[in-house]
N, C-alpha and C positions, 0 to 999 in steps of 0.2 A: 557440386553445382552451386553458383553464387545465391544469396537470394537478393531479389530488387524489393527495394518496397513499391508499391503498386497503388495508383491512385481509383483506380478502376473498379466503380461500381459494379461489384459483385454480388452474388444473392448472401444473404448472411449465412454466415456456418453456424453447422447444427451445435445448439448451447444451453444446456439443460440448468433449469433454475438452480443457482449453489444451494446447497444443505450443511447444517451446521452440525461439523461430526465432534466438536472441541473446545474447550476454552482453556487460560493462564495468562494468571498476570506477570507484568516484570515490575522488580523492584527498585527504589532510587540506585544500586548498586548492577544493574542491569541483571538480575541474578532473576532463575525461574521460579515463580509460587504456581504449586497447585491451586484448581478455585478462582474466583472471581470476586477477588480482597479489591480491584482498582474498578471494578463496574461501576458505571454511573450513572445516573437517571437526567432526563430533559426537564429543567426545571427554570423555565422563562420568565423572569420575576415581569411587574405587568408594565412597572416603570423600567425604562430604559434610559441609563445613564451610567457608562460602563469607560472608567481612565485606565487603559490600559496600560499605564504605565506605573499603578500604583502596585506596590512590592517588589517593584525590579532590583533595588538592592540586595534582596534576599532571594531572589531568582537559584535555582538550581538547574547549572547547564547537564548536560547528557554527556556522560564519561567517555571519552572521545577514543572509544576501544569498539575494533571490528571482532563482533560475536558471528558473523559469517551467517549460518543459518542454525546455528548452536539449537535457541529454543526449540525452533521444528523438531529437531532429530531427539531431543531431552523429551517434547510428548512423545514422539513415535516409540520412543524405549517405556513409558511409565502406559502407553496402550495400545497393548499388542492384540485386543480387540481392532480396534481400528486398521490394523496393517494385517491380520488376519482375514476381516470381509472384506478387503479391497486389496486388488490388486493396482496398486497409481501409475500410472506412465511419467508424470512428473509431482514432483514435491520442492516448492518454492515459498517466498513471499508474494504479498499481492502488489508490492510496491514496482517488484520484477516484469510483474504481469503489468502492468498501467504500461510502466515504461516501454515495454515493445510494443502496446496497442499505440502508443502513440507518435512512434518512429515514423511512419510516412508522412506526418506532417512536420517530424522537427528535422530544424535545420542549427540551429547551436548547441543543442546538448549531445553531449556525445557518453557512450555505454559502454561497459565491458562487464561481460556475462560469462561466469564458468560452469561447465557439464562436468558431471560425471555418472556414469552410469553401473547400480552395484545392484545386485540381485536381482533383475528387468525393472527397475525404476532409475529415471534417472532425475538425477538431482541439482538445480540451478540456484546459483549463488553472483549477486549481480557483487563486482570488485571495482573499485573506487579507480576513477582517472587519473592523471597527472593534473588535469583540467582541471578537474573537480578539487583537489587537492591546493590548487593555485587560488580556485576561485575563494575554497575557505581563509587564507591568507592574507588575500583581499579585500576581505569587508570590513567595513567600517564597523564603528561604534551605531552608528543609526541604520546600517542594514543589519545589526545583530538584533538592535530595539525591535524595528517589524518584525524579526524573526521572531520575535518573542511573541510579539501579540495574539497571536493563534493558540499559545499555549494558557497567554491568561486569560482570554475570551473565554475561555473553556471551564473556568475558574466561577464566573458569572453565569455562565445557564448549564453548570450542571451541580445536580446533590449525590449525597452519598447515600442517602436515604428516597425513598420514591415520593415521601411526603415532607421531607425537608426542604429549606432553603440552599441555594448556590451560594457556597460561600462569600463569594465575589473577592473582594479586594483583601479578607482576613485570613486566608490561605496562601502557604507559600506553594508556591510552583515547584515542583518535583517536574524536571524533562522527562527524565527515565523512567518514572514511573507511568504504565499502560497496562491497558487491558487488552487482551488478544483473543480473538476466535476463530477457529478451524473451521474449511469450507472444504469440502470437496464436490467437483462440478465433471461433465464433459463436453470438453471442447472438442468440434471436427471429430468424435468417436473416442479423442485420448482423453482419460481417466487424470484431475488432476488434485492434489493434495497441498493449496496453501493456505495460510497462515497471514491475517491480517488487523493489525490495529484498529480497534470502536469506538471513538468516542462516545457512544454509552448507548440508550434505549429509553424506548417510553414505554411507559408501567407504570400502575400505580398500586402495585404490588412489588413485594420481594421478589426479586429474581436468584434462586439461591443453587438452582439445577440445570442440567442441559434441557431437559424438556419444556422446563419454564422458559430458557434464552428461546429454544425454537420457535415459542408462540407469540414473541414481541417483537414490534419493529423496532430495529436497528437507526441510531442515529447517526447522519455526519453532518460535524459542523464547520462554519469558514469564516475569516473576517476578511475583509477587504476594504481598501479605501473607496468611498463613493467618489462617483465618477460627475464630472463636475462638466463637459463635455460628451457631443456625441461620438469621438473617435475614440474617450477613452471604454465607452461602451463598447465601443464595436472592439477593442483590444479583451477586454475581455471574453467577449463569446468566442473570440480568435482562439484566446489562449486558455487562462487561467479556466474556465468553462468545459474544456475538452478535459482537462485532468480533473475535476470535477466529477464528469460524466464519467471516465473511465473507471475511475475508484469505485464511486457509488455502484457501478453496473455491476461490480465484478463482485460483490457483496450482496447484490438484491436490495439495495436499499434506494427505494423511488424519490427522495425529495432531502437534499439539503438545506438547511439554514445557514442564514450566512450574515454576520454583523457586518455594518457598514461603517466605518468610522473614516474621522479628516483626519489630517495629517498632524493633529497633535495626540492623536491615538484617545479620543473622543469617541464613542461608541452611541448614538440615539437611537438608532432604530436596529430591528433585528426582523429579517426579510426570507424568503425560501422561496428553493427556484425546485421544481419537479425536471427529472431530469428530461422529460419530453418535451419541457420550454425551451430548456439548455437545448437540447438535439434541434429542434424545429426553428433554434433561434439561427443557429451554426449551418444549416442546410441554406436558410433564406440568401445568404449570402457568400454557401460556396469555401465556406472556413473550413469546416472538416464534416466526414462522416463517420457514427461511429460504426457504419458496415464498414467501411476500410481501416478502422481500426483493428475490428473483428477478426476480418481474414487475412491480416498481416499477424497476427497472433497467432490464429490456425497456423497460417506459411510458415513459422518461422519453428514452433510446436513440430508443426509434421516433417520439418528440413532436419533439425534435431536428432528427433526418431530415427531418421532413415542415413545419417552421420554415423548415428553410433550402435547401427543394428549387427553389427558382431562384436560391440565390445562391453563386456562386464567385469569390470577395472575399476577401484576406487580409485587404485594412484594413477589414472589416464584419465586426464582433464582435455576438454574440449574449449578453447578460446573463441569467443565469439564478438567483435568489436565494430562497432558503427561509430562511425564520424563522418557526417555528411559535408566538414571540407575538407576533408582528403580523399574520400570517393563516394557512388552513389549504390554502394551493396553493403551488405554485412558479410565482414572479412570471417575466415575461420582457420584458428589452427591449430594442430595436437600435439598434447605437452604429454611426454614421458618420462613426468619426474616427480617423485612423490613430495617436493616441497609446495608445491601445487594443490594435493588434497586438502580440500577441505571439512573433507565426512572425519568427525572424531572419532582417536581409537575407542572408545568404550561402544562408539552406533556399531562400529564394523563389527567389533564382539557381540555385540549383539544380536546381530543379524544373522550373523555366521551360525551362532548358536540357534537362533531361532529357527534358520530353515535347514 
């Protein structure tokens, strides 16, 4: 059966607050550390005057190699705790999860998502376009700049220490290097295990344990150009707003901050939107809802499930691709061919042994 995406208020599906089963950082070399070496604290200097453009010579881009969903599978093998009390119906990125919550309102990005399902979990690994691969080709030198600025805004209101200062401009920028923590939630009744980048927390203590991560709020941060017009306002709560809201929601994390900078990558002021402004701003005017975000996530989670409820096959990949100008479903098809897999051989030995 196709799935439509669906505009249609519906009651929200059942969604149990994430809990944090996990952490690791990744290194400039994209490689996995134990621990929580890349954690970072909120640290809002009081004067705001933030060039983002200073250290971009020394800039360190992110090594342009697809690790699929490598880190996942590298915790799930070093805690067999964690795959012991839980049984997942899916184990993904949270970046995977945004993107299908926010399918029924796009209309130019387009997705391509692979299944596979190996010992009743099945496992989602979102795989790069043609599009997408055009559009990296594309950019200019000044779309690579703004790209940038998000990573060095970050440079400026975060420390490494909970009582230290943000480096700001005397830190080089490492892309690759991230913090990451493991959630597991259930959506619609299925059991799910991903894995998502933090821009850090506020504490004003060491955070050096899981149990300590659990008791602090989680921060996400954003920069944007201030909006100098009311259309470019209203472009925002359209757009940029809804991935906002999606990220945060799927994290538990109530309240972004967001630097506002001009177009010479000036930064004065630094602002926070709760993600109930975001929601209530987007309702006023019919942008989007994130209940139809919600149960396009559910639909497409439960369509999944019931795709591949006789099969437990690493090497039997499930294709899943949306592009809303070539039709208005998400297409699917199945590949029986092990160049396809993505589960490493050391996960499958593992697992195999494990159960």
């Amino acid at each position: 059966m196709d799935l439509y995406p669906s505009l249609d208020l519906k009651p929200f599906p059942k969604f149990s607050r994430p809990e944090i089963c996990g952490a690791f950082s990744v290194d400039s070399n994209l490689r996995f550390q134990h621990g929580m070496e890349h954690l970072k604290y909120l640290s809002i200097p009081k004067k705001v005057d933030f060039d983002l453009n200073n250290g971009e010579d020394s800039y360190v881009e992110k090594p342009d190699v697809d690790n699929k969903i490598n880190h996942l599978l590298k915790f799930m093998t070093d805690h067999e705790d964690v795959l012991r009390s839980n049984q997942f119906n899916f184990v993904c990125f949270r970046g995977l999860l945004r993107m299908i919550m926010c399918t029924p309102y796009e209309y130019r990005e387009t997705w391509i998502i692979l299944a596979t399902k190996f010992k009743g979990t099945i496992y989602l690994c979102a795989q790069e376009t043609e599009e997408k691969k055009n559009e990296k080709l594309r950019r200019t030198d000044r779309d690579k700049r703004f790209m940038r600025y998000g990573h060095k805004f970050e440079n400026y209101v975060f420390a490494s220490h909970p009582h230290g200062e943000a480096p700001g401009s005397n830190k080089q920028v490492v892309e690759a290097e991230e913090f990451c923590t493991m959630f597991n939630t259930k959506i619609g009744g299925m059991s799910v295990l991903y894995g998502a980048e933090i821009d850090g927390v506020i504490s004003k203590d060491i955070v050096a344990t899981l149990p300590e991560l659990k008791k602090v709020p989680l921060v996400e941060v954003k920069v944007k150009r201030r909006e100098s017009n009311e259309r470019q306002i209203q472009n925002f709560y359209r757009y940029k707003a809804r991935n906002f809201w999606c990220q945060s929601f799927l994290v538990g994390i109530d309240k972004v901050f967001v630097g506002l900078r001009n177009d010479n990558g000036i930064v004065n002021e630094v602002t926070s939107y709760t993600l109930k402004e975001l929601s209530d701003q987007a309702k006023q005017k019919n942008y989007w809802h994130g209940t139809v975000c919600m149960n396009f996530l559910n639909d497409f989670l439960h369509k999944v499930m019931l795709d591949m409820k006789d099969i437990d096959d690493p090497y039997t990949v499930f294709k899943y691709q949306w592009d809303a100008s070539k039709c208005d479903y998400v297409s699917c098809q199945k590949i029986c061919d092990k160049s396809f897999c993505f589960l490493t051989n050391e996960f499958i030995q593992f697992m195999n042994n494990l159960c």
